[in-house]
Every structure is written in structure tokens, then in C-alpha cells.
Gaussian input, Z-matrix of N, CA and C with variables (Angstrom, degrees):
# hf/3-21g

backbone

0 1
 N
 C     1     B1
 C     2     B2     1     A1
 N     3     B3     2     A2     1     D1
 C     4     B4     3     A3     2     D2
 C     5     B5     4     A4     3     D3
 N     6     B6     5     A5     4     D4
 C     7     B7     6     A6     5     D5
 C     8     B8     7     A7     6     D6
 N     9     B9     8     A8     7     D7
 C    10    B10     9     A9     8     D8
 C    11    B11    10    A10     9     D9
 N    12    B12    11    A11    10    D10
 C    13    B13    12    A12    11    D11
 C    14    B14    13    A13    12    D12
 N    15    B15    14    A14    13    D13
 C    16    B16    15    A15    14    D14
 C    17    B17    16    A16    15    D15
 N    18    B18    17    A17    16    D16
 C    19    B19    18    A18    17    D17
 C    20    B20    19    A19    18    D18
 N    21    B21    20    A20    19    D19
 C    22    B22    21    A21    20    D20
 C    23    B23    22    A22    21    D21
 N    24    B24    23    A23    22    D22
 C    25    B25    24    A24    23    D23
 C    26    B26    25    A25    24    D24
 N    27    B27    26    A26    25    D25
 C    28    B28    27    A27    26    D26
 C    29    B29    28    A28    27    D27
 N    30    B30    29    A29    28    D28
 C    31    B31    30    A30    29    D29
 C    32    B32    31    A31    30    D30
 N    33    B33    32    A32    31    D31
 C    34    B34    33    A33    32    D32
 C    35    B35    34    A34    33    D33
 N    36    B36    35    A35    34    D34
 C    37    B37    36    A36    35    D35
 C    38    B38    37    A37    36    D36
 N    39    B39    38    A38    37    D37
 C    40    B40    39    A39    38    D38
 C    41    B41    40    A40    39    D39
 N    42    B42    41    A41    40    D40
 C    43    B43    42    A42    41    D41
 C    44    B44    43    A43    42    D42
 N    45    B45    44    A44    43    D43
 C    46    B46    45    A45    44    D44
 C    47    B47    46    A46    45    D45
 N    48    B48    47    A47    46    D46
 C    49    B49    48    A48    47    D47
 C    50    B50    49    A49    48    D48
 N    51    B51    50    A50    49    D49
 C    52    B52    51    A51    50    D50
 C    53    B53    52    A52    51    D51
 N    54    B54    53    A53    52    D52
 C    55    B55    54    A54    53    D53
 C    56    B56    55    A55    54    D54
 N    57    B57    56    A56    55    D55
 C    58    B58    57    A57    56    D56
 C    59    B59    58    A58    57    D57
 N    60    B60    59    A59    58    D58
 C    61    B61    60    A60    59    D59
 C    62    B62    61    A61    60    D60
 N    63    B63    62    A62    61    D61
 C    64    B64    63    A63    62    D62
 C    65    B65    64    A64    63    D63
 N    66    B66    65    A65    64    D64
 C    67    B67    66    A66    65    D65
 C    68    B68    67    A67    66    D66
 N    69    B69    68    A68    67    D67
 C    70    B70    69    A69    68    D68
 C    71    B71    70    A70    69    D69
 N    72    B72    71    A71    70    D70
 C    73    B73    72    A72    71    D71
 C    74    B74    73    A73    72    D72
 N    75    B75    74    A74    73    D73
 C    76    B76    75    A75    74    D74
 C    77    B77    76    A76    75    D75
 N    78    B78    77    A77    76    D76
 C    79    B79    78    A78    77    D77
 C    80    B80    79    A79    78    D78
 N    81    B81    80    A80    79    D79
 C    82    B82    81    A81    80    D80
 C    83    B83    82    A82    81    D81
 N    84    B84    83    A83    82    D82
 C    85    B85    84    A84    83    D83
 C    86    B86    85    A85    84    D84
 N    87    B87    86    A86    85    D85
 C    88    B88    87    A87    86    D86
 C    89    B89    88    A88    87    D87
 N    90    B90    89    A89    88    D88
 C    91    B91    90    A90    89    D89
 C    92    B92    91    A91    90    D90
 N    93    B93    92    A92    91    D91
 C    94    B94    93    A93    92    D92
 C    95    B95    94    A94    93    D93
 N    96    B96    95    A95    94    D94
 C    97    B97    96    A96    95    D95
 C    98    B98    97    A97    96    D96
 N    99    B99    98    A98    97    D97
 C   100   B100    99    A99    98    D98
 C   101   B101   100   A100    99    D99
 N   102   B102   101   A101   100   D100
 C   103   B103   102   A102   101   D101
 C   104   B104   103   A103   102   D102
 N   105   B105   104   A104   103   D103
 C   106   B106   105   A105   104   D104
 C   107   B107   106   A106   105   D105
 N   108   B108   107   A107   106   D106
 C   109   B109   108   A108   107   D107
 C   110   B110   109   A109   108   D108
 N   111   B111   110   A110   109   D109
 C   112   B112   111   A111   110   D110
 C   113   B113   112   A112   111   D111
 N   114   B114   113   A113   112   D112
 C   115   B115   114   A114   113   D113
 C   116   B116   115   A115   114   D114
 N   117   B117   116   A116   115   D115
 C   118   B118   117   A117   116   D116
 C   119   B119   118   A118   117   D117
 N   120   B120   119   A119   118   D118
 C   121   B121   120   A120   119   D119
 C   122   B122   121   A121   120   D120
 N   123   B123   122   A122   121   D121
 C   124   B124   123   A123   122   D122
 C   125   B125   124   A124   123   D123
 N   126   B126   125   A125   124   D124
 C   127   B127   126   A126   125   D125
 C   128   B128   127   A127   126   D126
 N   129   B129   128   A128   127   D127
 C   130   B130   129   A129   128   D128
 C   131   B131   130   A130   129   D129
 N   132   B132   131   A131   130   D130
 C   133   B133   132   A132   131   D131
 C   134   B134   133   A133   132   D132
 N   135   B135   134   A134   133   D133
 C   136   B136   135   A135   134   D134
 C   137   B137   136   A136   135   D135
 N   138   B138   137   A137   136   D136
 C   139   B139   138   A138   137   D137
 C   140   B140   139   A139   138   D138
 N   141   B141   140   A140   139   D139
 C   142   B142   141   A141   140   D140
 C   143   B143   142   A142   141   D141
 N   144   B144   143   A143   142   D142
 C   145   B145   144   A144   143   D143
 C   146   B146   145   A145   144   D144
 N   147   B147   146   A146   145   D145
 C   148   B148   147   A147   146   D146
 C   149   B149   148   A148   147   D147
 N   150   B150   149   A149   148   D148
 C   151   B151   150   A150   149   D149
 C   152   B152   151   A151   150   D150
 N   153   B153   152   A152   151   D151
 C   154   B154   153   A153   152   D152
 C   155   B155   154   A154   153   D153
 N   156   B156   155   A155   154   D154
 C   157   B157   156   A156   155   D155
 C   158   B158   157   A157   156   D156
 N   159   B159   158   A158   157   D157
 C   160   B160   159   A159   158   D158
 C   161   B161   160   A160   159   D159
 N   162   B162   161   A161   160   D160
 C   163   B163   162   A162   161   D161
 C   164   B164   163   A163   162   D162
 N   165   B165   164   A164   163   D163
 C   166   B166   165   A165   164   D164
 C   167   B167   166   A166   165   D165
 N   168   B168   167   A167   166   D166
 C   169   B169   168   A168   167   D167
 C   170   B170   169   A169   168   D168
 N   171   B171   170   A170   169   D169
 C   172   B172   171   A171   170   D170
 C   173   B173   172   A172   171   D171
 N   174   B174   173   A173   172   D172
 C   175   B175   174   A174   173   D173
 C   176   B176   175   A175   174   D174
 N   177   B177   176   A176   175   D175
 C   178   B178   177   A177   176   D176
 C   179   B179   178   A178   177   D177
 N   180   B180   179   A179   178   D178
 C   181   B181   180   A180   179   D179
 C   182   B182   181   A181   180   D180
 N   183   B183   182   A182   181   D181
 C   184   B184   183   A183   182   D182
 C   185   B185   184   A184   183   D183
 N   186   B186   185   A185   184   D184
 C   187   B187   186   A186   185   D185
 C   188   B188   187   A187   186   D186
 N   189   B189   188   A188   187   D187
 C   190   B190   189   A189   188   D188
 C   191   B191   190   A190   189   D189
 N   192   B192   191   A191   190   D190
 C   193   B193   192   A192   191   D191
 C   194   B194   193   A193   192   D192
 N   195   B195   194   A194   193   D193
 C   196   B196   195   A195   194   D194
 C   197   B197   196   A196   195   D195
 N   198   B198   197   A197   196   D196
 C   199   B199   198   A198   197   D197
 C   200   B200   199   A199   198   D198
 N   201   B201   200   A200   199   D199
 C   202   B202   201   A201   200   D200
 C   203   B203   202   A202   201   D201
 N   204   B204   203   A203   202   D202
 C   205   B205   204   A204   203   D203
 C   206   B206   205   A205   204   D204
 N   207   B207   206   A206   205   D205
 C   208   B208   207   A207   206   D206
 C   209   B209   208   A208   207   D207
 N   210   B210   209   A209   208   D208
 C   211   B211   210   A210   209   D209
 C   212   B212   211   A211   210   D210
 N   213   B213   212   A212   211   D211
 C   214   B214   213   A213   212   D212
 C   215   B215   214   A214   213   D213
 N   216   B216   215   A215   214   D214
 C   217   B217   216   A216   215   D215
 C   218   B218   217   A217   216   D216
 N   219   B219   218   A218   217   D217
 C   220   B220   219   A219   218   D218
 C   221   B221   220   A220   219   D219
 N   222   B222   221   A221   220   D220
 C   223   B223   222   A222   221   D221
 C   224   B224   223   A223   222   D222
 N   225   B225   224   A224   223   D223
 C   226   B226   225   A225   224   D224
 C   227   B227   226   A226   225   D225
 N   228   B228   227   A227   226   D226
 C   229   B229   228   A228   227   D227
 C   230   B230   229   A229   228   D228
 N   231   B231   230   A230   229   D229
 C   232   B232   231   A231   230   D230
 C   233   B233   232   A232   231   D231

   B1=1.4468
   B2=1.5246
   B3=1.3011
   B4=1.6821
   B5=1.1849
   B6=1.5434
   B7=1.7787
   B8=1.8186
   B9=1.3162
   B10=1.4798
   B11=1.6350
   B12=1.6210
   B13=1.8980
   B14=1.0304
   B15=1.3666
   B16=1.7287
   B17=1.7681
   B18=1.7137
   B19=1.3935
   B20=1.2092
   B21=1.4072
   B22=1.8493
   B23=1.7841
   B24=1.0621
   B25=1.4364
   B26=1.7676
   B27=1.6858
   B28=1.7506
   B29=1.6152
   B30=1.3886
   B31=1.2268
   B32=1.2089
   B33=1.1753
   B34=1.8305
   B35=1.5618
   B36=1.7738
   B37=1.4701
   B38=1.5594
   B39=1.5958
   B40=0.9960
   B41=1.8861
   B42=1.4454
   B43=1.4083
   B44=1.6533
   B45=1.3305
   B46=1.7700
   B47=1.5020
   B48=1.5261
   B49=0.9937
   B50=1.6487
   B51=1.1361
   B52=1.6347
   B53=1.7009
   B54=1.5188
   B55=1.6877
   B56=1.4055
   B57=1.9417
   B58=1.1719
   B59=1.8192
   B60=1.1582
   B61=0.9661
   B62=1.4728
   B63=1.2180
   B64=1.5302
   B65=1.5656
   B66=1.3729
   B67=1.4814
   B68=1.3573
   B69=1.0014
   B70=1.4669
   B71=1.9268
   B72=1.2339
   B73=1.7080
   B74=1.6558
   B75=0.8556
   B76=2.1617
   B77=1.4874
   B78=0.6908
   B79=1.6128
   B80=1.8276
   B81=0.7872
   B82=1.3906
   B83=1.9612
   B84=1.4477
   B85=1.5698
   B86=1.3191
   B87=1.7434
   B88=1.2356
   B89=1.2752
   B90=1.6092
   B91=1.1763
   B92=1.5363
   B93=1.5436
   B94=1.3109
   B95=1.6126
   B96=1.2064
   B97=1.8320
   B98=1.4200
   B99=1.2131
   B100=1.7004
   B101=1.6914
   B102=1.3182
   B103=1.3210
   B104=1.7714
   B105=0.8995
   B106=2.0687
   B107=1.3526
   B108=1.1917
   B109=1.2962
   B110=1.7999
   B111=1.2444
   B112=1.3133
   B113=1.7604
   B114=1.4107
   B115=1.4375
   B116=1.3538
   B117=1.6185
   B118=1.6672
   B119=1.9574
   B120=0.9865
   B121=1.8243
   B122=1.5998
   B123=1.6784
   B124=1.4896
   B125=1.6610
   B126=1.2191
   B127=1.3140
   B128=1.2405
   B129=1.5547
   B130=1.6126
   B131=1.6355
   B132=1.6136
   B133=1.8262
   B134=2.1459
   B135=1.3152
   B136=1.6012
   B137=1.3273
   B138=1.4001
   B139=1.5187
   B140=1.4954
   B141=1.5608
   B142=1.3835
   B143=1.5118
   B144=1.3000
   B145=1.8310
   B146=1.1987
   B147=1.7540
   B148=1.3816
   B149=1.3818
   B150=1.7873
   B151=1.6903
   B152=2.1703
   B153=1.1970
   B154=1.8519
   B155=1.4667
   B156=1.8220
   B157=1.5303
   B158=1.0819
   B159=1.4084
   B160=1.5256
   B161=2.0305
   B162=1.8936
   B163=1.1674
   B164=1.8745
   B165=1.0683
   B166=1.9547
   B167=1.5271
   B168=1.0150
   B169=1.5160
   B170=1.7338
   B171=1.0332
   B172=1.4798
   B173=1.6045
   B174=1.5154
   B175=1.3096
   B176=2.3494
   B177=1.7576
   B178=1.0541
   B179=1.3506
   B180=1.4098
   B181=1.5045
   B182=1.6536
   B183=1.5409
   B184=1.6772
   B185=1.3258
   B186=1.8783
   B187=1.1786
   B188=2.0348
   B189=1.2261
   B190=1.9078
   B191=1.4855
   B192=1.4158
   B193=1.6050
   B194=1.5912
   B195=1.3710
   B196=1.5436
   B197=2.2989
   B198=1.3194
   B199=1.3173
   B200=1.2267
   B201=1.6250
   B202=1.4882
   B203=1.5014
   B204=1.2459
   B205=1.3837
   B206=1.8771
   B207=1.2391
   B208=1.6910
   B209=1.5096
   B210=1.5826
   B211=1.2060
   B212=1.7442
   B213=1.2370
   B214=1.1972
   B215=1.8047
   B216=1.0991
   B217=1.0072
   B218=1.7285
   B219=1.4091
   B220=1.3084
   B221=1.1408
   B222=1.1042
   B223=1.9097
   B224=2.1802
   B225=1.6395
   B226=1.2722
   B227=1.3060
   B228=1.3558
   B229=1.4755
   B230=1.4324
   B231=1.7915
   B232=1.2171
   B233=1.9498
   A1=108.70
   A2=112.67
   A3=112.22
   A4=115.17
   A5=107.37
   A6=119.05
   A7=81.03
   A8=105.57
   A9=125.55
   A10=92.11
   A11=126.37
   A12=116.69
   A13=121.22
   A14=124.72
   A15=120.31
   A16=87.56
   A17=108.02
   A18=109.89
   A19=98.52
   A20=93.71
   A21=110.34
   A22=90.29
   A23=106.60
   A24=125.17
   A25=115.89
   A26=90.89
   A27=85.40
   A28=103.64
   A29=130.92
   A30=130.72
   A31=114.49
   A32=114.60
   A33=123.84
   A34=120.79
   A35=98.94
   A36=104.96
   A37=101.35
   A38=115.92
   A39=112.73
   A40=112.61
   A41=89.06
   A42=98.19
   A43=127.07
   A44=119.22
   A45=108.96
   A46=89.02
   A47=104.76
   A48=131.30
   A49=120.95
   A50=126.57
   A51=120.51
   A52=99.56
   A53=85.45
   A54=88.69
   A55=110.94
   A56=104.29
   A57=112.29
   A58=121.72
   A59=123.00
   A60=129.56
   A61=134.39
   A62=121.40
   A63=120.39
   A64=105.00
   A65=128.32
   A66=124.52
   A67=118.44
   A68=141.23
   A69=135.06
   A70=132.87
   A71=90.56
   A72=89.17
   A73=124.91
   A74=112.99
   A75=111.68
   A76=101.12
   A77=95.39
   A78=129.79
   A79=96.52
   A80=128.59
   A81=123.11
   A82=97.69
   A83=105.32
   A84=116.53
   A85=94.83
   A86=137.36
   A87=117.26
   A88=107.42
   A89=139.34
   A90=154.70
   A91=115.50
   A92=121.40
   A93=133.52
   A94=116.75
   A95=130.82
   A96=159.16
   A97=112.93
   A98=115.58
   A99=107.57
   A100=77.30
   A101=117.54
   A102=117.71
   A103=129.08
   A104=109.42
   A105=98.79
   A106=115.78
   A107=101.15
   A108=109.65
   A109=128.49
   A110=121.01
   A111=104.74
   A112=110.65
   A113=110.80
   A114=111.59
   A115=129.54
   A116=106.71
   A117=99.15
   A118=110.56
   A119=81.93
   A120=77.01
   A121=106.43
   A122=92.78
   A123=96.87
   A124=111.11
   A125=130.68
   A126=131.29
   A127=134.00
   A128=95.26
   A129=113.39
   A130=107.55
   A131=109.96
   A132=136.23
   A133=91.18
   A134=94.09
   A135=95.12
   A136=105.18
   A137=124.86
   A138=115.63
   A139=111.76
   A140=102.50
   A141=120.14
   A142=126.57
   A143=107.46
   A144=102.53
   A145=121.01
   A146=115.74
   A147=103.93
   A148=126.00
   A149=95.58
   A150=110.91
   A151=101.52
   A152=69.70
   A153=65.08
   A154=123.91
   A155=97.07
   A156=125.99
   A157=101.12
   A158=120.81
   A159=165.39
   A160=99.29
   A161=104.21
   A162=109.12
   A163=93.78
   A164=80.04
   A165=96.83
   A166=86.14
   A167=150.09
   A168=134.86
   A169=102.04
   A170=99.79
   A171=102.16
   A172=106.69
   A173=123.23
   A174=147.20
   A175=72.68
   A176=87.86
   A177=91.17
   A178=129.37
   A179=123.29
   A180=140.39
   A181=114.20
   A182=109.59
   A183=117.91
   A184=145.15
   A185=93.69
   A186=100.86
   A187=110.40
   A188=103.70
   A189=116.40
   A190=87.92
   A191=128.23
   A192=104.88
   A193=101.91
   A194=125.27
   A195=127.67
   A196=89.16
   A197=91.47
   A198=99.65
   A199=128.14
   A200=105.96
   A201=116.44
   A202=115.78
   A203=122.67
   A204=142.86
   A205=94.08
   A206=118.89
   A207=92.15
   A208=138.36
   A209=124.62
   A210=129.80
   A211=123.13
   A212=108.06
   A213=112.93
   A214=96.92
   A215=110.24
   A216=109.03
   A217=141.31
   A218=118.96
   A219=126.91
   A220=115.10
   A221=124.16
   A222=125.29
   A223=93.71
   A224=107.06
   A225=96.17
   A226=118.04
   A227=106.52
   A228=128.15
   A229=136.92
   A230=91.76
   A231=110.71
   A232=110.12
   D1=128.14
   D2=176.29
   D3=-92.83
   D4=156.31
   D5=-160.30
   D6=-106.28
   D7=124.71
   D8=-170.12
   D9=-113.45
   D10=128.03
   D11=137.45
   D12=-74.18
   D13=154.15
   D14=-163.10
   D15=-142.58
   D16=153.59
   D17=155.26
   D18=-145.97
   D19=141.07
   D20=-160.18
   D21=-97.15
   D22=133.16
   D23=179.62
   D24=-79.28
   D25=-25.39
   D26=176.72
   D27=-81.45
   D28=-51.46
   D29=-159.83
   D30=-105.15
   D31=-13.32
   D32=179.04
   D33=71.02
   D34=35.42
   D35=-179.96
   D36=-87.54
   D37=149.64
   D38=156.26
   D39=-123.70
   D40=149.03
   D41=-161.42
   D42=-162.79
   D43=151.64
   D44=-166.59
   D45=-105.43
   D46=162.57
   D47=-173.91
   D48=-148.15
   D49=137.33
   D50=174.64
   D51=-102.67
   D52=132.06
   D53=-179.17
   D54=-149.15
   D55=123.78
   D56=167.79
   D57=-56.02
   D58=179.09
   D59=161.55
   D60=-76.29
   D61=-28.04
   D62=160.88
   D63=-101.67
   D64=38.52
   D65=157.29
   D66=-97.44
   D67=135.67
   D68=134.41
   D69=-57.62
   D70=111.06
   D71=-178.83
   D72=-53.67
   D73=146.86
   D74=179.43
   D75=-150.89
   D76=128.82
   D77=170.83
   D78=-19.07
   D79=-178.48
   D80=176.37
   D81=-135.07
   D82=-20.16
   D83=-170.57
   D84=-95.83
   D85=-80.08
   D86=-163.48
   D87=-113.54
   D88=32.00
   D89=163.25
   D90=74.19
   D91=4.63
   D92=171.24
   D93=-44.04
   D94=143.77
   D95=153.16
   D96=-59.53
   D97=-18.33
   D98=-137.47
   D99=-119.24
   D100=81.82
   D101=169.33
   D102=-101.30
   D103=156.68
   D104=153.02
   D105=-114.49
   D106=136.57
   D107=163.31
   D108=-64.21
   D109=116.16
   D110=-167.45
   D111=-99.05
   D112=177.95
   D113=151.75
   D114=-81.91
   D115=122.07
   D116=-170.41
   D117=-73.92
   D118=170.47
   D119=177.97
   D120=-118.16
   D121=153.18
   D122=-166.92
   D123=-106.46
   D124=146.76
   D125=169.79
   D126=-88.96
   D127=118.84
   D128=-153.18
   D129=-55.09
   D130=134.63
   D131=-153.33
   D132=-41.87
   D133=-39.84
   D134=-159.55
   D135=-74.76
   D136=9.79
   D137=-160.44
   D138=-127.49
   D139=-2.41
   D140=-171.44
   D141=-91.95
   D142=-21.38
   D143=156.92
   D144=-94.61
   D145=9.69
   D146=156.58
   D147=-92.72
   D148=-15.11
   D149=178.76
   D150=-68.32
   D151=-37.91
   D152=-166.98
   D153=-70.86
   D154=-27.72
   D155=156.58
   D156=-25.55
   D157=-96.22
   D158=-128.20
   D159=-70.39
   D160=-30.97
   D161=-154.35
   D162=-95.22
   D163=-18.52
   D164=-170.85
   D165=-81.30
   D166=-42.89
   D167=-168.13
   D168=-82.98
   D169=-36.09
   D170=-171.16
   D171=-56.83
   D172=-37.51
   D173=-120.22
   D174=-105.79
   D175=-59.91
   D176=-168.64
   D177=-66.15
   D178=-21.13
   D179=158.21
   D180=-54.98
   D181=-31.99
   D182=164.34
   D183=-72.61
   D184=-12.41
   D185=174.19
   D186=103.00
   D187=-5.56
   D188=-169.29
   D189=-63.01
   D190=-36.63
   D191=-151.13
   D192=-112.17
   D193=34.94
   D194=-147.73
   D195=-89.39
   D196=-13.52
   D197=178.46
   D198=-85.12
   D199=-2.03
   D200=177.83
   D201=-110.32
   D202=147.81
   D203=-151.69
   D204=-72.40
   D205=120.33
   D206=171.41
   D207=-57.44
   D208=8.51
   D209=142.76
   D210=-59.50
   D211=-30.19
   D212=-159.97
   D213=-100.82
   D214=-49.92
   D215=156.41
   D216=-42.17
   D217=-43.89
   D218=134.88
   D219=-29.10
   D220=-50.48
   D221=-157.27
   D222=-73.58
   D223=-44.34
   D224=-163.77
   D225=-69.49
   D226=-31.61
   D227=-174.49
   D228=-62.93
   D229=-14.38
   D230=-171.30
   D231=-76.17

């Protein structure tokens, strides 16, 4: 399923959405059809092993990696 940005033309929300193929998108704010499709934006090259950093600690403070060996774990965390 692809992560679509949308801007709703009635209320002027902008917003992502996951959308199958036989769904119709709606607004998530005033339940409107009548959307645009936007351009998503991308995150600049230099900023992205701290995003993924940042998501791996988070992940790991939750308990996601309790299944990994603490060698391996070291490796993600880093």
C-alpha cells in the first residue's frame, strides 16, 4: 500500500494517507473526496542516519529489538 500526501480542497488540510487500490481517499478532518494529490517531500541525504538513528533508539527503548542477540543489537544501535 502506498503512503500518498493529499490536500483537501474543501478545508485546506494537508495530510498522508495509506491507500489501497479499490479505496477512495477522505479527508481525515471533514470527510471530503475532492482531494489533491500532493508532492511528498524528501529528506535531505545528510539527515538520514540520524533519522534512522534516532528511530532505532526509540524502537529500542520500546522493546522492538528484545528479539535480537546483544551483538546484533549493538550493530543496530550504533
Amino acid at each position: 500500500m502506498p503512503l500518498y500526501d493529499y490536500h483537501c480542497s474543501q478545508c485546506t488540510a494537508d495530510f498522508e494517507l495509506l491507500v489501497r487500490s479499490s479505496t477512495v481517499p477522505t479527508c481525515p478532518r471533514c470527510g471530503s473526496t475532492t482531494l489533491d494529490k500532493a508532492v511528498s517531500l524528501v529528506a535531505p541525504a545528510q539527515k538520514i542516519p540520524g533519522i534512522i538513528a534516532s528511530n532505532r533508539r526509540a524502537a529500542a527503548r520500546e522493546g522492538h529489538f528484545r528479539h535480537f542477540s546483544q551483538a546484533e543489537r549493538a550493530k543496530l544501535l550504533k
